[in-house]
MMTF fields as JSON, N, C-alpha, C and O atoms, coordinates in Angstrom:
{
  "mmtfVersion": "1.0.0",
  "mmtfProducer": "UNKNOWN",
  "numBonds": 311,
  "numAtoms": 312,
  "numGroups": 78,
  "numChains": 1,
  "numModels": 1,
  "chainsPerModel": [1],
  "groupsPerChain": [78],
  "chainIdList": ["A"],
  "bondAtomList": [4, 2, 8, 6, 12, 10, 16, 14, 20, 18, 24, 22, 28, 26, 32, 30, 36, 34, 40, 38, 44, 42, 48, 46, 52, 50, 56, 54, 60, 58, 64, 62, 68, 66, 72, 70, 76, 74, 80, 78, 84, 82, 88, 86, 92, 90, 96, 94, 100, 98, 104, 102, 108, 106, 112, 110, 116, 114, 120, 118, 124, 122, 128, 126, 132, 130, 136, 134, 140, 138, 144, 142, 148, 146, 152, 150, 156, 154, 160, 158, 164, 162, 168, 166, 172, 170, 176, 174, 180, 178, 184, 182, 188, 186, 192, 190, 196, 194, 200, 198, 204, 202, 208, 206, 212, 210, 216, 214, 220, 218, 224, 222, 228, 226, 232, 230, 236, 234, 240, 238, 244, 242, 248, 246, 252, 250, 256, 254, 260, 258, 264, 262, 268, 266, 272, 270, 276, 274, 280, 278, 284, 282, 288, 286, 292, 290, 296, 294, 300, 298, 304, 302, 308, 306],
  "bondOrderList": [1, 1, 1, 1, 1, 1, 1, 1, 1, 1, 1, 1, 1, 1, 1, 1, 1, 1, 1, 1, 1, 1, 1, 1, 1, 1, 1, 1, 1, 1, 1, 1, 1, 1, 1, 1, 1, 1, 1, 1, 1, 1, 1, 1, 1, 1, 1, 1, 1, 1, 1, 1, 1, 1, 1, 1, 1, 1, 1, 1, 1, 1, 1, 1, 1, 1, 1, 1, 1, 1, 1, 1, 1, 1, 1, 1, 1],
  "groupList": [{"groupName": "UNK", "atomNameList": ["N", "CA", "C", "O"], "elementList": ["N", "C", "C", "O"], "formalChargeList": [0, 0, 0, 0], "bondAtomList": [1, 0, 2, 1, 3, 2], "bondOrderList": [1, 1, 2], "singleLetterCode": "X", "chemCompType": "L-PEPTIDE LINKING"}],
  "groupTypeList": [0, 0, 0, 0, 0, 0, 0, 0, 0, 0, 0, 0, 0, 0, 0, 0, 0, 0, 0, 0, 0, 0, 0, 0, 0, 0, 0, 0, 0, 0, 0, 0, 0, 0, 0, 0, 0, 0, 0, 0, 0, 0, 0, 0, 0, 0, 0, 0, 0, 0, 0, 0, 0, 0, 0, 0, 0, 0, 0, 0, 0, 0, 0, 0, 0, 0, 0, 0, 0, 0, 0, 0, 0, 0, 0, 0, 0, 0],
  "groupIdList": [1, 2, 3, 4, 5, 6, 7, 8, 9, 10, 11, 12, 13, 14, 15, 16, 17, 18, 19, 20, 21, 22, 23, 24, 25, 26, 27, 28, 29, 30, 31, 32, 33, 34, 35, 36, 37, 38, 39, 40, 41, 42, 43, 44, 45, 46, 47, 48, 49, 50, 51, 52, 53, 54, 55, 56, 57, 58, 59, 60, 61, 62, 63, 64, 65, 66, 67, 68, 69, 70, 71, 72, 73, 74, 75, 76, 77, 78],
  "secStructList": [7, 2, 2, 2, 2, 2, 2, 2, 2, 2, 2, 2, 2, 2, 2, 2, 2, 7, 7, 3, 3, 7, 7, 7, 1, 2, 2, 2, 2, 2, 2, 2, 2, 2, 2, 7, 7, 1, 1, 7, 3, 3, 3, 7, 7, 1, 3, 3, 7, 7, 1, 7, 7, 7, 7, 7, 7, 7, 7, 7, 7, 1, 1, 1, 7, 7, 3, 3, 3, 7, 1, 1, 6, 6, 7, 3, 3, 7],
  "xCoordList": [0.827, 0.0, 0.867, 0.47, 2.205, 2.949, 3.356, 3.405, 3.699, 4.469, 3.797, 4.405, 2.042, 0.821, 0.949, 1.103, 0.853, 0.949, 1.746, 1.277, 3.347, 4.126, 4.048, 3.674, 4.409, 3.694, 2.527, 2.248, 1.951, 0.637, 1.04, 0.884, 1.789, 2.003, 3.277, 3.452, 4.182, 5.088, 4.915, 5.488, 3.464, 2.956, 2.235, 2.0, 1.89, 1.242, 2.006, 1.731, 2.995, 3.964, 4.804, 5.358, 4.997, 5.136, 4.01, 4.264, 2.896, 2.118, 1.888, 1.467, 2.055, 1.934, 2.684, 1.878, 3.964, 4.637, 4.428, 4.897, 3.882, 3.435, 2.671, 1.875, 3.07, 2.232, 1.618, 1.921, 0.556, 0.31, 0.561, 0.57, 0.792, 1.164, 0.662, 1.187, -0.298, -0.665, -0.132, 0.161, 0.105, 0.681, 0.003, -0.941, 0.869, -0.181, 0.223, -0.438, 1.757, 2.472, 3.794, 4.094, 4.57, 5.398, 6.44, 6.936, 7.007, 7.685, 7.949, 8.87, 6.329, 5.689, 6.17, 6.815, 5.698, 5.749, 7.21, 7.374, 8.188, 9.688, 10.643, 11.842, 9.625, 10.276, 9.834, 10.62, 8.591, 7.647, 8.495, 8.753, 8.833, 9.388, 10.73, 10.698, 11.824, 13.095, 12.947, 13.896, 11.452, 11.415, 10.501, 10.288, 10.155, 8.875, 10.372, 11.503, 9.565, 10.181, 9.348, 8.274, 10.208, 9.054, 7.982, 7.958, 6.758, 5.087, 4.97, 4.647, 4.956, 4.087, 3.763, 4.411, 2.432, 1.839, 1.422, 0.71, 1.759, 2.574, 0.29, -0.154, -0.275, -1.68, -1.893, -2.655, -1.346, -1.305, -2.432, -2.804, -3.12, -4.534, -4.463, -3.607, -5.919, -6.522, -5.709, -5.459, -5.485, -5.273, -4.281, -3.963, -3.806, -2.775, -1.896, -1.687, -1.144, 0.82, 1.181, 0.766, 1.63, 1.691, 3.41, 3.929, 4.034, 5.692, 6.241, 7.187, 6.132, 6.776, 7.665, 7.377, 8.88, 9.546, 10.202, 10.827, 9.81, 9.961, 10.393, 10.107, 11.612, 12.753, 12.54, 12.655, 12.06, 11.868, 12.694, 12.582, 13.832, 14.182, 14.006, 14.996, 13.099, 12.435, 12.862, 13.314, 12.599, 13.636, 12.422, 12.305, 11.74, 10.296, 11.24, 12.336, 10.75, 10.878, 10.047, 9.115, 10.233, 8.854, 7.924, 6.766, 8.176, 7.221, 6.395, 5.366, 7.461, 7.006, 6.971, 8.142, 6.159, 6.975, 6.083, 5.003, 6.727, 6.323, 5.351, 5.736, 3.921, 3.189, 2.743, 2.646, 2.507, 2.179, 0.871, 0.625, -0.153, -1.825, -2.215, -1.668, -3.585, -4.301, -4.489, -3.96, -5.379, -6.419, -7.591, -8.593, -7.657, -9.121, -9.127, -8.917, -9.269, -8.995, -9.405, -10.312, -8.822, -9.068, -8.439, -8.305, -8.046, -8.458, -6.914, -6.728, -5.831, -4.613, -4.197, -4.62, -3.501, -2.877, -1.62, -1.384, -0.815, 0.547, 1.152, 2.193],
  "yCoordList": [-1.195, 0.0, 1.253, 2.261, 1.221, 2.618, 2.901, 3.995, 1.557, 2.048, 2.39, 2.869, 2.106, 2.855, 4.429, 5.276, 4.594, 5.848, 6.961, 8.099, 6.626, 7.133, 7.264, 8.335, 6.155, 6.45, 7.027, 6.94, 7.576, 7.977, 9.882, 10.744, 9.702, 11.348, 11.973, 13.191, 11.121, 11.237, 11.932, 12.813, 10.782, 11.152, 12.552, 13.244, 12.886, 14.007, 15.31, 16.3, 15.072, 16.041, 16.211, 17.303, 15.309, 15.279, 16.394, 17.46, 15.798, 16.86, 18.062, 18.654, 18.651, 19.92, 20.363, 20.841, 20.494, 20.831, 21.104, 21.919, 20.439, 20.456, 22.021, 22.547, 22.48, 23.94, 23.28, 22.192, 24.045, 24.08, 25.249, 26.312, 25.409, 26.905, 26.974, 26.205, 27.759, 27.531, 28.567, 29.625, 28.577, 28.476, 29.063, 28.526, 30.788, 30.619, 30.78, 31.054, 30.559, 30.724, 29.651, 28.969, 29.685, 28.905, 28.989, 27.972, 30.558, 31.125, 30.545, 30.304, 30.53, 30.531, 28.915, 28.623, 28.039, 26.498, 26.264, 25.581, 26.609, 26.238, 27.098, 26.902, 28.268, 28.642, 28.064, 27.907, 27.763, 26.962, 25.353, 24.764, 24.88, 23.236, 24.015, 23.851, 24.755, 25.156, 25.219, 24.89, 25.748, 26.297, 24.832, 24.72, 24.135, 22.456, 22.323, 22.67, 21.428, 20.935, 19.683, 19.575, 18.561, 17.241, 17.513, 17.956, 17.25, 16.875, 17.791, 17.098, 18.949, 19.774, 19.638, 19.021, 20.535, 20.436, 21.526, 22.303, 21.742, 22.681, 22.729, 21.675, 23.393, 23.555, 24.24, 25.204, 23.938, 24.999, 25.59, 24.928, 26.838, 27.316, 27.244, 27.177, 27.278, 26.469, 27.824, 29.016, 26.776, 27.596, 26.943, 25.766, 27.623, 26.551, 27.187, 28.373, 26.124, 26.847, 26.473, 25.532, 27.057, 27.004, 27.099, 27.846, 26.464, 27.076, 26.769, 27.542, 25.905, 26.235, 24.733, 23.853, 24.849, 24.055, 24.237, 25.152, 23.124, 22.869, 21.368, 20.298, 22.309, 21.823, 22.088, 23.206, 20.641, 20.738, 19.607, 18.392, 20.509, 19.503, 19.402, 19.283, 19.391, 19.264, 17.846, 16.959, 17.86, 17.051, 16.403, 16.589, 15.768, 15.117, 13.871, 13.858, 12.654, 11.694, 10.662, 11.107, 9.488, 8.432, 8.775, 8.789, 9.076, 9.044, 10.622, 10.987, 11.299, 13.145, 13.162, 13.179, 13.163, 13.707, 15.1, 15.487, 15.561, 16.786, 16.411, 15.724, 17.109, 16.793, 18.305, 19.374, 18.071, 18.888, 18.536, 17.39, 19.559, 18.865, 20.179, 21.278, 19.7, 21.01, 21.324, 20.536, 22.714, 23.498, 22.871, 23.012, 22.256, 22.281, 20.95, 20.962, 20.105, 18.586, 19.119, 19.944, 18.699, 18.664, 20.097, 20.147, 21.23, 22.615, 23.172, 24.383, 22.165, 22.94, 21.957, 20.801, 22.402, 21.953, 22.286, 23.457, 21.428, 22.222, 21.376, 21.75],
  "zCoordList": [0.0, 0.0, 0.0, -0.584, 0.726, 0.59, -0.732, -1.294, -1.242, -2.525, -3.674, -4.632, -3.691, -4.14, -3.946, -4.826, -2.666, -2.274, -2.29, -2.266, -2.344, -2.793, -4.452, -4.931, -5.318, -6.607, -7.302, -8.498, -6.443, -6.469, -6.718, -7.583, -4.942, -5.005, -5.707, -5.658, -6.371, -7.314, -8.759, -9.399, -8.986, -10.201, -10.167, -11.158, -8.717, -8.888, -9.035, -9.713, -8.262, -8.396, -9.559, -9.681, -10.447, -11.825, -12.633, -13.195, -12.473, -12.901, -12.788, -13.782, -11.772, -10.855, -11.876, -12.674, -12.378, -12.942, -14.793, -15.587, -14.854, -16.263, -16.515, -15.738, -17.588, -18.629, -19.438, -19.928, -19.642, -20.695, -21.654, -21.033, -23.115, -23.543, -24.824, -25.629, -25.263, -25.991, -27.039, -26.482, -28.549, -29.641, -30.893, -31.471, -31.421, -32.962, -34.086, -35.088, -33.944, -35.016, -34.957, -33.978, -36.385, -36.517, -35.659, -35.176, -35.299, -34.562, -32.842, -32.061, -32.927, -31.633, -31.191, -30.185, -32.165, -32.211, -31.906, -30.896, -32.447, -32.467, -31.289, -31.093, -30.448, -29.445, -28.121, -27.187, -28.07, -27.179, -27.007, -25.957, -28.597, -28.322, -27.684, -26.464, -28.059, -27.34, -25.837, -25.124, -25.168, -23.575, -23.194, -21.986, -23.733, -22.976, -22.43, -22.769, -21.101, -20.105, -20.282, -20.873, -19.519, -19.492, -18.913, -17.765, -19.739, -18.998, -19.745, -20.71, -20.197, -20.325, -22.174, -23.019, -22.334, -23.771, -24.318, -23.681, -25.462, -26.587, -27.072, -27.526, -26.972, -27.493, -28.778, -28.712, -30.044, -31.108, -31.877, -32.846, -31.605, -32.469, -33.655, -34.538, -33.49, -34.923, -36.164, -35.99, -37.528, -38.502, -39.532, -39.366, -40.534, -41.574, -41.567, -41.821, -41.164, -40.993, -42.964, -43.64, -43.165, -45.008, -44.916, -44.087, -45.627, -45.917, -44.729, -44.582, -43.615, -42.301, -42.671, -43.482, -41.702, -41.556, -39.938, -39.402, -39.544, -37.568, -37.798, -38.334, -36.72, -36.291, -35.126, -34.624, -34.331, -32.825, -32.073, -32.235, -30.932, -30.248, -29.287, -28.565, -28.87, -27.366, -27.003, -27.728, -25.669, -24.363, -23.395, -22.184, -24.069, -22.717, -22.528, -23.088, -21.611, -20.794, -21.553, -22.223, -21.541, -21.254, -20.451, -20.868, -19.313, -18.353, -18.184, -17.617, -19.005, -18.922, -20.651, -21.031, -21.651, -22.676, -23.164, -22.716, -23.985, -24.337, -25.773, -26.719, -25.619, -26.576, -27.292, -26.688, -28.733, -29.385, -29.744, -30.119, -29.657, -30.137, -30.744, -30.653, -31.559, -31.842, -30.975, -30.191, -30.041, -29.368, -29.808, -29.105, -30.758, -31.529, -32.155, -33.368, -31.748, -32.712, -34.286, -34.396, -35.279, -36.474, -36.984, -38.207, -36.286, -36.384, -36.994, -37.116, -37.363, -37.216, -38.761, -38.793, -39.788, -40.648, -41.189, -41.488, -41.345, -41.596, -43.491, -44.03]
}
């Protein structure tokens, strides 16, 4: 049961930590992946990135990784 509990509040404190940041340009996308820390998620608004080229080296974990999503399921095209 401790080692539930400890894993429990580990994970939470993992989280605590996590941003979210949300994103509306290409600019925005490739300075946002430079500053993610593990856990946290990159939210990019809706719209069409046209001509872009990202180059992201962001640094997440297995257990933390850094995610990039729409704001808007369906809402973002590159």
């Amino acid at each position: 049961m401790k080692k539930i509990i400890c894993l429990f509040l580990f994970a939470t404190a993992l989280q605590a930590n996590a941003r979210k940041i949300v994103v509306g340009s290409t600019a925005a996308i490739i300075e946002a992946g430079i500053q993610a820390k593990p856990g946290d998620t990159l939210l990019i608004q809706k719209g069409i990135y046209n001509n872009c080229k990202l180059l992201i080296s962001a640094k997440g974990t297995a257990i933390q990784p850094i995610v990039f999503m729409a704001q808007m399921p369906g809402s973002v095209h590159f």
